[in-house]
C-alpha positions as CSV (number, residue, x, y, z in Angstrom):
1,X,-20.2,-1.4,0.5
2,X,-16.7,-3.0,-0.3
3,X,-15.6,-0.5,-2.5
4,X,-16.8,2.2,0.2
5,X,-14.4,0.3,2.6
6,X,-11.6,0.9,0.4
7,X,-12.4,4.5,0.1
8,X,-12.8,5.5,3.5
9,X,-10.6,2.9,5.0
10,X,-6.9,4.3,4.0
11,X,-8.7,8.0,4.9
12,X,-9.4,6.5,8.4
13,X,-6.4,4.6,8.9
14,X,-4.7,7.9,7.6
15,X,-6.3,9.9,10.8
16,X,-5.8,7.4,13.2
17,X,-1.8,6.9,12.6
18,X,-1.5,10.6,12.7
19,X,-3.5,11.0,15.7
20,X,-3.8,7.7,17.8
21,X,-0.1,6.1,16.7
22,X,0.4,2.6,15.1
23,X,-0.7,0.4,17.6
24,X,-4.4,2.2,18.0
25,X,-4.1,1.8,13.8
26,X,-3.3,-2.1,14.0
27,X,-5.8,-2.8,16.7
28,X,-8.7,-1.3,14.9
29,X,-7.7,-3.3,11.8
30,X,-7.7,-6.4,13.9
31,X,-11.5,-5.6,15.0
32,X,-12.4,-4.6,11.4
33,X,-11.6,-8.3,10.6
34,X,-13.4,-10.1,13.4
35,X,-16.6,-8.4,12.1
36,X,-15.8,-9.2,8.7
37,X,-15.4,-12.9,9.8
38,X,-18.7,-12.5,11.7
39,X,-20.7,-11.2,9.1
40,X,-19.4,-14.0,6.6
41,X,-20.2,-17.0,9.0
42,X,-24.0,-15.8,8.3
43,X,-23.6,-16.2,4.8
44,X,-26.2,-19.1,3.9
45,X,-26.7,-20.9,0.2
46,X,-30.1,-20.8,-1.3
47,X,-32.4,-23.8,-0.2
48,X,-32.9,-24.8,-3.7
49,X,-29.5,-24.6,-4.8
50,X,-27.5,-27.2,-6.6
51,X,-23.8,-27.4,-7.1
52,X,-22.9,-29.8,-10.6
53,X,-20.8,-32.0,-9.9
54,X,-17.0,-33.1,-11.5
55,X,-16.3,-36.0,-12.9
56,X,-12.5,-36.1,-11.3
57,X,-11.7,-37.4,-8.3
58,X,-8.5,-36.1,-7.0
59,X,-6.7,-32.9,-6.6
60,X,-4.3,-33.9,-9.3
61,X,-7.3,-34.5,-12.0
62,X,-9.2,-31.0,-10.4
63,X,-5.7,-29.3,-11.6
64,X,-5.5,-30.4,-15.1
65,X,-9.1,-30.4,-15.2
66,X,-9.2,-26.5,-14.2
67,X,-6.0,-26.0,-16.8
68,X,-8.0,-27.5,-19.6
69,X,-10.9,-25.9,-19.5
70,X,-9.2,-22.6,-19.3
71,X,-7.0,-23.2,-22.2
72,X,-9.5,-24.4,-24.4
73,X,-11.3,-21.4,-23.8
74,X,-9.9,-18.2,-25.9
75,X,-11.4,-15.7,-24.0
76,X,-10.6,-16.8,-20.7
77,X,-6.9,-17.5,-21.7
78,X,-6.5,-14.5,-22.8
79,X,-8.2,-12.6,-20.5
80,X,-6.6,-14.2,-17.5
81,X,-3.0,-13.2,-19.3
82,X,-4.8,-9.8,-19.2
83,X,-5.6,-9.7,-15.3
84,X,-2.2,-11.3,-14.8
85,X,-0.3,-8.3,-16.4
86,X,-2.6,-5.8,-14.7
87,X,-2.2,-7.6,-11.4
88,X,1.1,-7.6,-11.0
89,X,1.0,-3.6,-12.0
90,X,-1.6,-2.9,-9.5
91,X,-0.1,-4.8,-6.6
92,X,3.3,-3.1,-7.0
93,X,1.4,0.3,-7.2
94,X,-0.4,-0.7,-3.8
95,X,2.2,-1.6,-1.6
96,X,4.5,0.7,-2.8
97,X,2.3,3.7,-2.3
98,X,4.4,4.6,0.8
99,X,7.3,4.8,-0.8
100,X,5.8,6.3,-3.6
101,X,4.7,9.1,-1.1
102,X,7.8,9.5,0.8
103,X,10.6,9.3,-2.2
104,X,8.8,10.6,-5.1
105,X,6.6,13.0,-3.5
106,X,7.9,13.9,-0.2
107,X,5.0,13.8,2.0
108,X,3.9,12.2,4.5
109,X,0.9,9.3,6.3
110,X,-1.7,12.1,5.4
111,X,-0.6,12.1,1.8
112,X,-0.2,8.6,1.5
113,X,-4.2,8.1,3.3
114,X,-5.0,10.6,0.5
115,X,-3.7,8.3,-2.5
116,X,-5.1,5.8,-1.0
117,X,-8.7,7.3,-0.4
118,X,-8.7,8.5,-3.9
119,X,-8.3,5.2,-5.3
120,X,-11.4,3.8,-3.1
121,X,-13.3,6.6,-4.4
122,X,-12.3,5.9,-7.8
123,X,-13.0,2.4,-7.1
124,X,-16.4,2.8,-5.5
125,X,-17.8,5.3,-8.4
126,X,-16.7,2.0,-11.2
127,X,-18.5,-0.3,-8.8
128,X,-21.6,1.8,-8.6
129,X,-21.3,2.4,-12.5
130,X,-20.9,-1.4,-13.3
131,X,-23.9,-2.5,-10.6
132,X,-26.1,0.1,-12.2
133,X,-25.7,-1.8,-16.2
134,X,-25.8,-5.2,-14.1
135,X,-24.3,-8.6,-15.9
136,X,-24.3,-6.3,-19.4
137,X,-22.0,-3.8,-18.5
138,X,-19.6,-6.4,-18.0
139,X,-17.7,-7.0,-21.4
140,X,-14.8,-8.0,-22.4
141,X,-13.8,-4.9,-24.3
142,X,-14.7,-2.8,-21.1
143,X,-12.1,-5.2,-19.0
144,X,-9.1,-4.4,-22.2
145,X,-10.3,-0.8,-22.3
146,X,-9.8,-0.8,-18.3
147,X,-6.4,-2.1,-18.2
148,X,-5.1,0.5,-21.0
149,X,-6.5,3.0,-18.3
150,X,-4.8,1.5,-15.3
151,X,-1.3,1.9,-17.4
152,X,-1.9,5.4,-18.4
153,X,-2.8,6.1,-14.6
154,X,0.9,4.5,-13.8
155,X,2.4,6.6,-16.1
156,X,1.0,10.0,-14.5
157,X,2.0,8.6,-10.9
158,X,5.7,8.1,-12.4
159,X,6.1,11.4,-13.6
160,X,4.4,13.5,-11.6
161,X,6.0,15.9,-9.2
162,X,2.6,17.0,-7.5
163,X,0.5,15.6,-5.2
164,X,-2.7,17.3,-7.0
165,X,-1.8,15.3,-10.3
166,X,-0.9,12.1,-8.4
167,X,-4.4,12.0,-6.6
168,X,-6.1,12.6,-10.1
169,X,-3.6,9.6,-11.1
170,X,-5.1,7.5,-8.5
171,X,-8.6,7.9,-9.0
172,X,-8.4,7.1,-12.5
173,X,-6.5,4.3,-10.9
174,X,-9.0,2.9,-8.6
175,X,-11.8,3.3,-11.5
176,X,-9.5,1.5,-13.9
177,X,-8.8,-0.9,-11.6
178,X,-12.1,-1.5,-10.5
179,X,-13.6,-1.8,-13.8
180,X,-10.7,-4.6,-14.4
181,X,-11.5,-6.4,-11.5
182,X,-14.9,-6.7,-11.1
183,X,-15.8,-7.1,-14.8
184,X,-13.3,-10.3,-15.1
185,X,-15.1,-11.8,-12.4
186,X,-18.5,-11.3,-13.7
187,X,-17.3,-12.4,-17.2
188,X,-15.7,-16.0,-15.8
189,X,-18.7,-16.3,-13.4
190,X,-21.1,-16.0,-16.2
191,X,-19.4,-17.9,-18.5
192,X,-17.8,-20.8,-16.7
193,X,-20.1,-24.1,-16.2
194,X,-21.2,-24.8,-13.1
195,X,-18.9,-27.8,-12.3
196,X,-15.6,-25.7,-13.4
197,X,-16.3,-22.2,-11.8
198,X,-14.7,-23.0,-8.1
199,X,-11.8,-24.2,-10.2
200,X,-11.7,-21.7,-12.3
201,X,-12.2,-19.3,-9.9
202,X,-9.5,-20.5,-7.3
203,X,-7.0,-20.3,-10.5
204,X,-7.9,-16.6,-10.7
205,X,-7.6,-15.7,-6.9
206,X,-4.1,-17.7,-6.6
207,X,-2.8,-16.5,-10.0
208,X,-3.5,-12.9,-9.2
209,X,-2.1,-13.2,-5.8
210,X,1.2,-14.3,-7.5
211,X,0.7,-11.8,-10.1
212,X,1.2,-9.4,-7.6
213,X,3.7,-10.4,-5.6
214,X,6.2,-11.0,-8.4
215,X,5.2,-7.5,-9.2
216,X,5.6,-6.1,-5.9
217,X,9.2,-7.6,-5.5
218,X,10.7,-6.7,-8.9
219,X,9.5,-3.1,-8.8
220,X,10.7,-3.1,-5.1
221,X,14.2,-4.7,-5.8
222,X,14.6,-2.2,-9.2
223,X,13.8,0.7,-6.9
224,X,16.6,0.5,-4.4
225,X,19.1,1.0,-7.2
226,X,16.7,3.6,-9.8
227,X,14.3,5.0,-7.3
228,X,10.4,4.3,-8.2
229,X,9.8,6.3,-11.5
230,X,11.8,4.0,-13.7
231,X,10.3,0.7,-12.5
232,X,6.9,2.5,-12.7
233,X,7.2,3.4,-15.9
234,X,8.7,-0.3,-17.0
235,X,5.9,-1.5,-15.4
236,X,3.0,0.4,-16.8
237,X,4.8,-0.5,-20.7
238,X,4.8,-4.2,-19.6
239,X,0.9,-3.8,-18.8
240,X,0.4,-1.3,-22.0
241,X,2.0,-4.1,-24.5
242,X,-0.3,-7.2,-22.6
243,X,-3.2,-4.7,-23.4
244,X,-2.0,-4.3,-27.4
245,X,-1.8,-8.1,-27.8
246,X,-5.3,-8.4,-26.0
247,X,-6.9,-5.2,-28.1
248,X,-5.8,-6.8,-31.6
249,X,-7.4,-10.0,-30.4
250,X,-10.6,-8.2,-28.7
251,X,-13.2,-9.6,-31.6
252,X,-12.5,-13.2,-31.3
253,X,-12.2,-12.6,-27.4
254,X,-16.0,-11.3,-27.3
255,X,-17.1,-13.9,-29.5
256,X,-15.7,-16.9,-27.7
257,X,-17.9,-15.6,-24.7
258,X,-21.4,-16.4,-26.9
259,X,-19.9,-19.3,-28.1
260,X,-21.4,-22.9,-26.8
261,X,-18.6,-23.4,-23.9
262,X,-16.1,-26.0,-24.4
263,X,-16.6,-29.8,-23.3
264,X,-15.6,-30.7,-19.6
C-alpha cells in the first residue's frame, strides 16, 4: 500500500494542481496526513513482545554505542556507505524533478505528475517483487546490483531530450530505488541484535536524511551555473564509483551477514 501511495499520489496531485490550483493541492495533502497519523496511533506491539535491553545509560554512550556496532560490522559499514551515496543521488533526483521537467524537458505539472507516477509504479512493482521472495529476496548483492541501476537510470534522465525515454528512466528509477531501499532495511533489521536495531536504525533514517539534503543542495547550487544534465551526470558517477568499491567487496559483504554478529 505505501508504494501504491507513491504511484498514484504525484498522478493525483498532478490532476488536482492542474484542475483545482495549489491551495486545493496543499489542503488534500494536509488531510492525507491526519489519516496517516490516525492510522498509526492504532499501531499496537505484540502482547508477548520483548524489547532487550542496553547496557548504556545515556545518550552519549547510545551514540558511540550505535557507532561501534556499525563499524565493527563489514557489511553494515559498507552497506550504509552504499545507501549514503545512493541517497544523496535519489534525493537530488526527487526534488529536482520540477526543474528537471521545466529546464531539461520543457513541460509542464502534467509531465512532472507523470515522472513522478512512473517512479511509484516502478517502486510498487520492486515492492511486490521483494514481498513475494519474503526475508530471502533481500540480499546484499541485490541492494549493490540495485544502486548500479539507480545510476544508469540518472544517466538516461541526464541525457535525454524526450519525455517517453525519461518516464522509462524513472521507472527503472523507482524499481532501482525501491529495491535499494527496502532490501537495506530488511538486511539491518535481520541482522542487527535486538538491543542495537533502534540505534542502528535511527542512524540509517538520520544519515539518509542528510544524505539527501547535501545531495539536493549541491546538485541545486551546480545547476544555476551548468543547468541540470552536468550535475546529474556528476552525480550518477559519484553513485556508479560507491557501487565499484561495494561490488569488488560484495563476497566478504554477504559473508559478514551469516557471520555470528559482533559483541555489544
Amino acid at each position: 500500500m505505501p508504494q501504491f501511495a507513491i504511484f498514484a499520489g504525484p498522478a493525483i496531485a498532478g490532476w488536482i494542481l492542474v484542475n483545482w490550483g495549489i491551495a486545493i493541492a496543499f489542503t488534500v495533502n494536509v488531510a492525507g496526513y491526519a489519516i496517516y497519523f490516525a492510522t498509526i496511533a492504532f499501531l499496537k506491539t505484540p502482547a508477548d513482545f520483548k524489547q532487550a535491553k542496553s547496557q548504556s545509560r545515556s545518550m552519549r554512550q547510545d551514540i558511540v554505542e550505535g557507532a561501534r556496532y556499525i563499524l565493527a560490522h563489514k557489511g553494515l559499514s559498507s552497506l550504509l556507505l552504499l545507501v549514503l551515496a545512493g541517497d544523496a543521488v535519489t534525493g537530488a533526483v526527487y526534488q529536482m524533478l520540477p526543474a528537471y521537467s521545466g529546464t531539461v524537458l520543457h513541460t509542464g505539472v502534467g509531465n512532472v505528475s507523470l515522472l513522478f507516477g512512473a517512479a511509484g509504479l516502478g517502486a510498487t512493482i520492486a515492492a511486490l517483487w521483494l514481498a513475494q521472495g519474503g526475508a530471502a529476496r533481500a540480499t546484499p548483492l541485490r541492494v549493490i546490483v540495485a544502486v548500479f541501476g539507480v545510476a544508469v537510470s540518472v544517466y538516461f534522465l541526464a541525457l535525454s531530450n524526450t519525455i517517453a525515454i525519461s518516464v522509462a528512466a524513472m521507472l527503472l528509477f523507482g524499481f532501482a530505488g525501491e529495491t535499494r531501499r527496502t532490501g537495506t532495511v530488511s538486511i539491518m533489521q535481520l541482522a542487527v541484535d535486538d538491543a542495537q536495531r533502534a540505534r542502528v536504525m535511527s542512524a540509517l533514517f538520520l544519515l539518509t536524511r542528510l544524505a539527501g539534503g547535501i545531495g539536493t543542495v549541491t546538485v541545486g547550487a551546480v545547476a544555476e551555473h551548468t543547468g541540470l544534465r552536468l550535475p546529474l551526470v556528476i552525480a550518477a558517477t559519484i553513485a556508479l564509483i560507491a557501487w565499484l568499491v561495494i561490488f569488488r567487496k560484495r563476497r566478504e559483504i554477504s559473508a559478514a551477514f551469516t557471520e555470528t554478529p559482533p559483541p555489544r
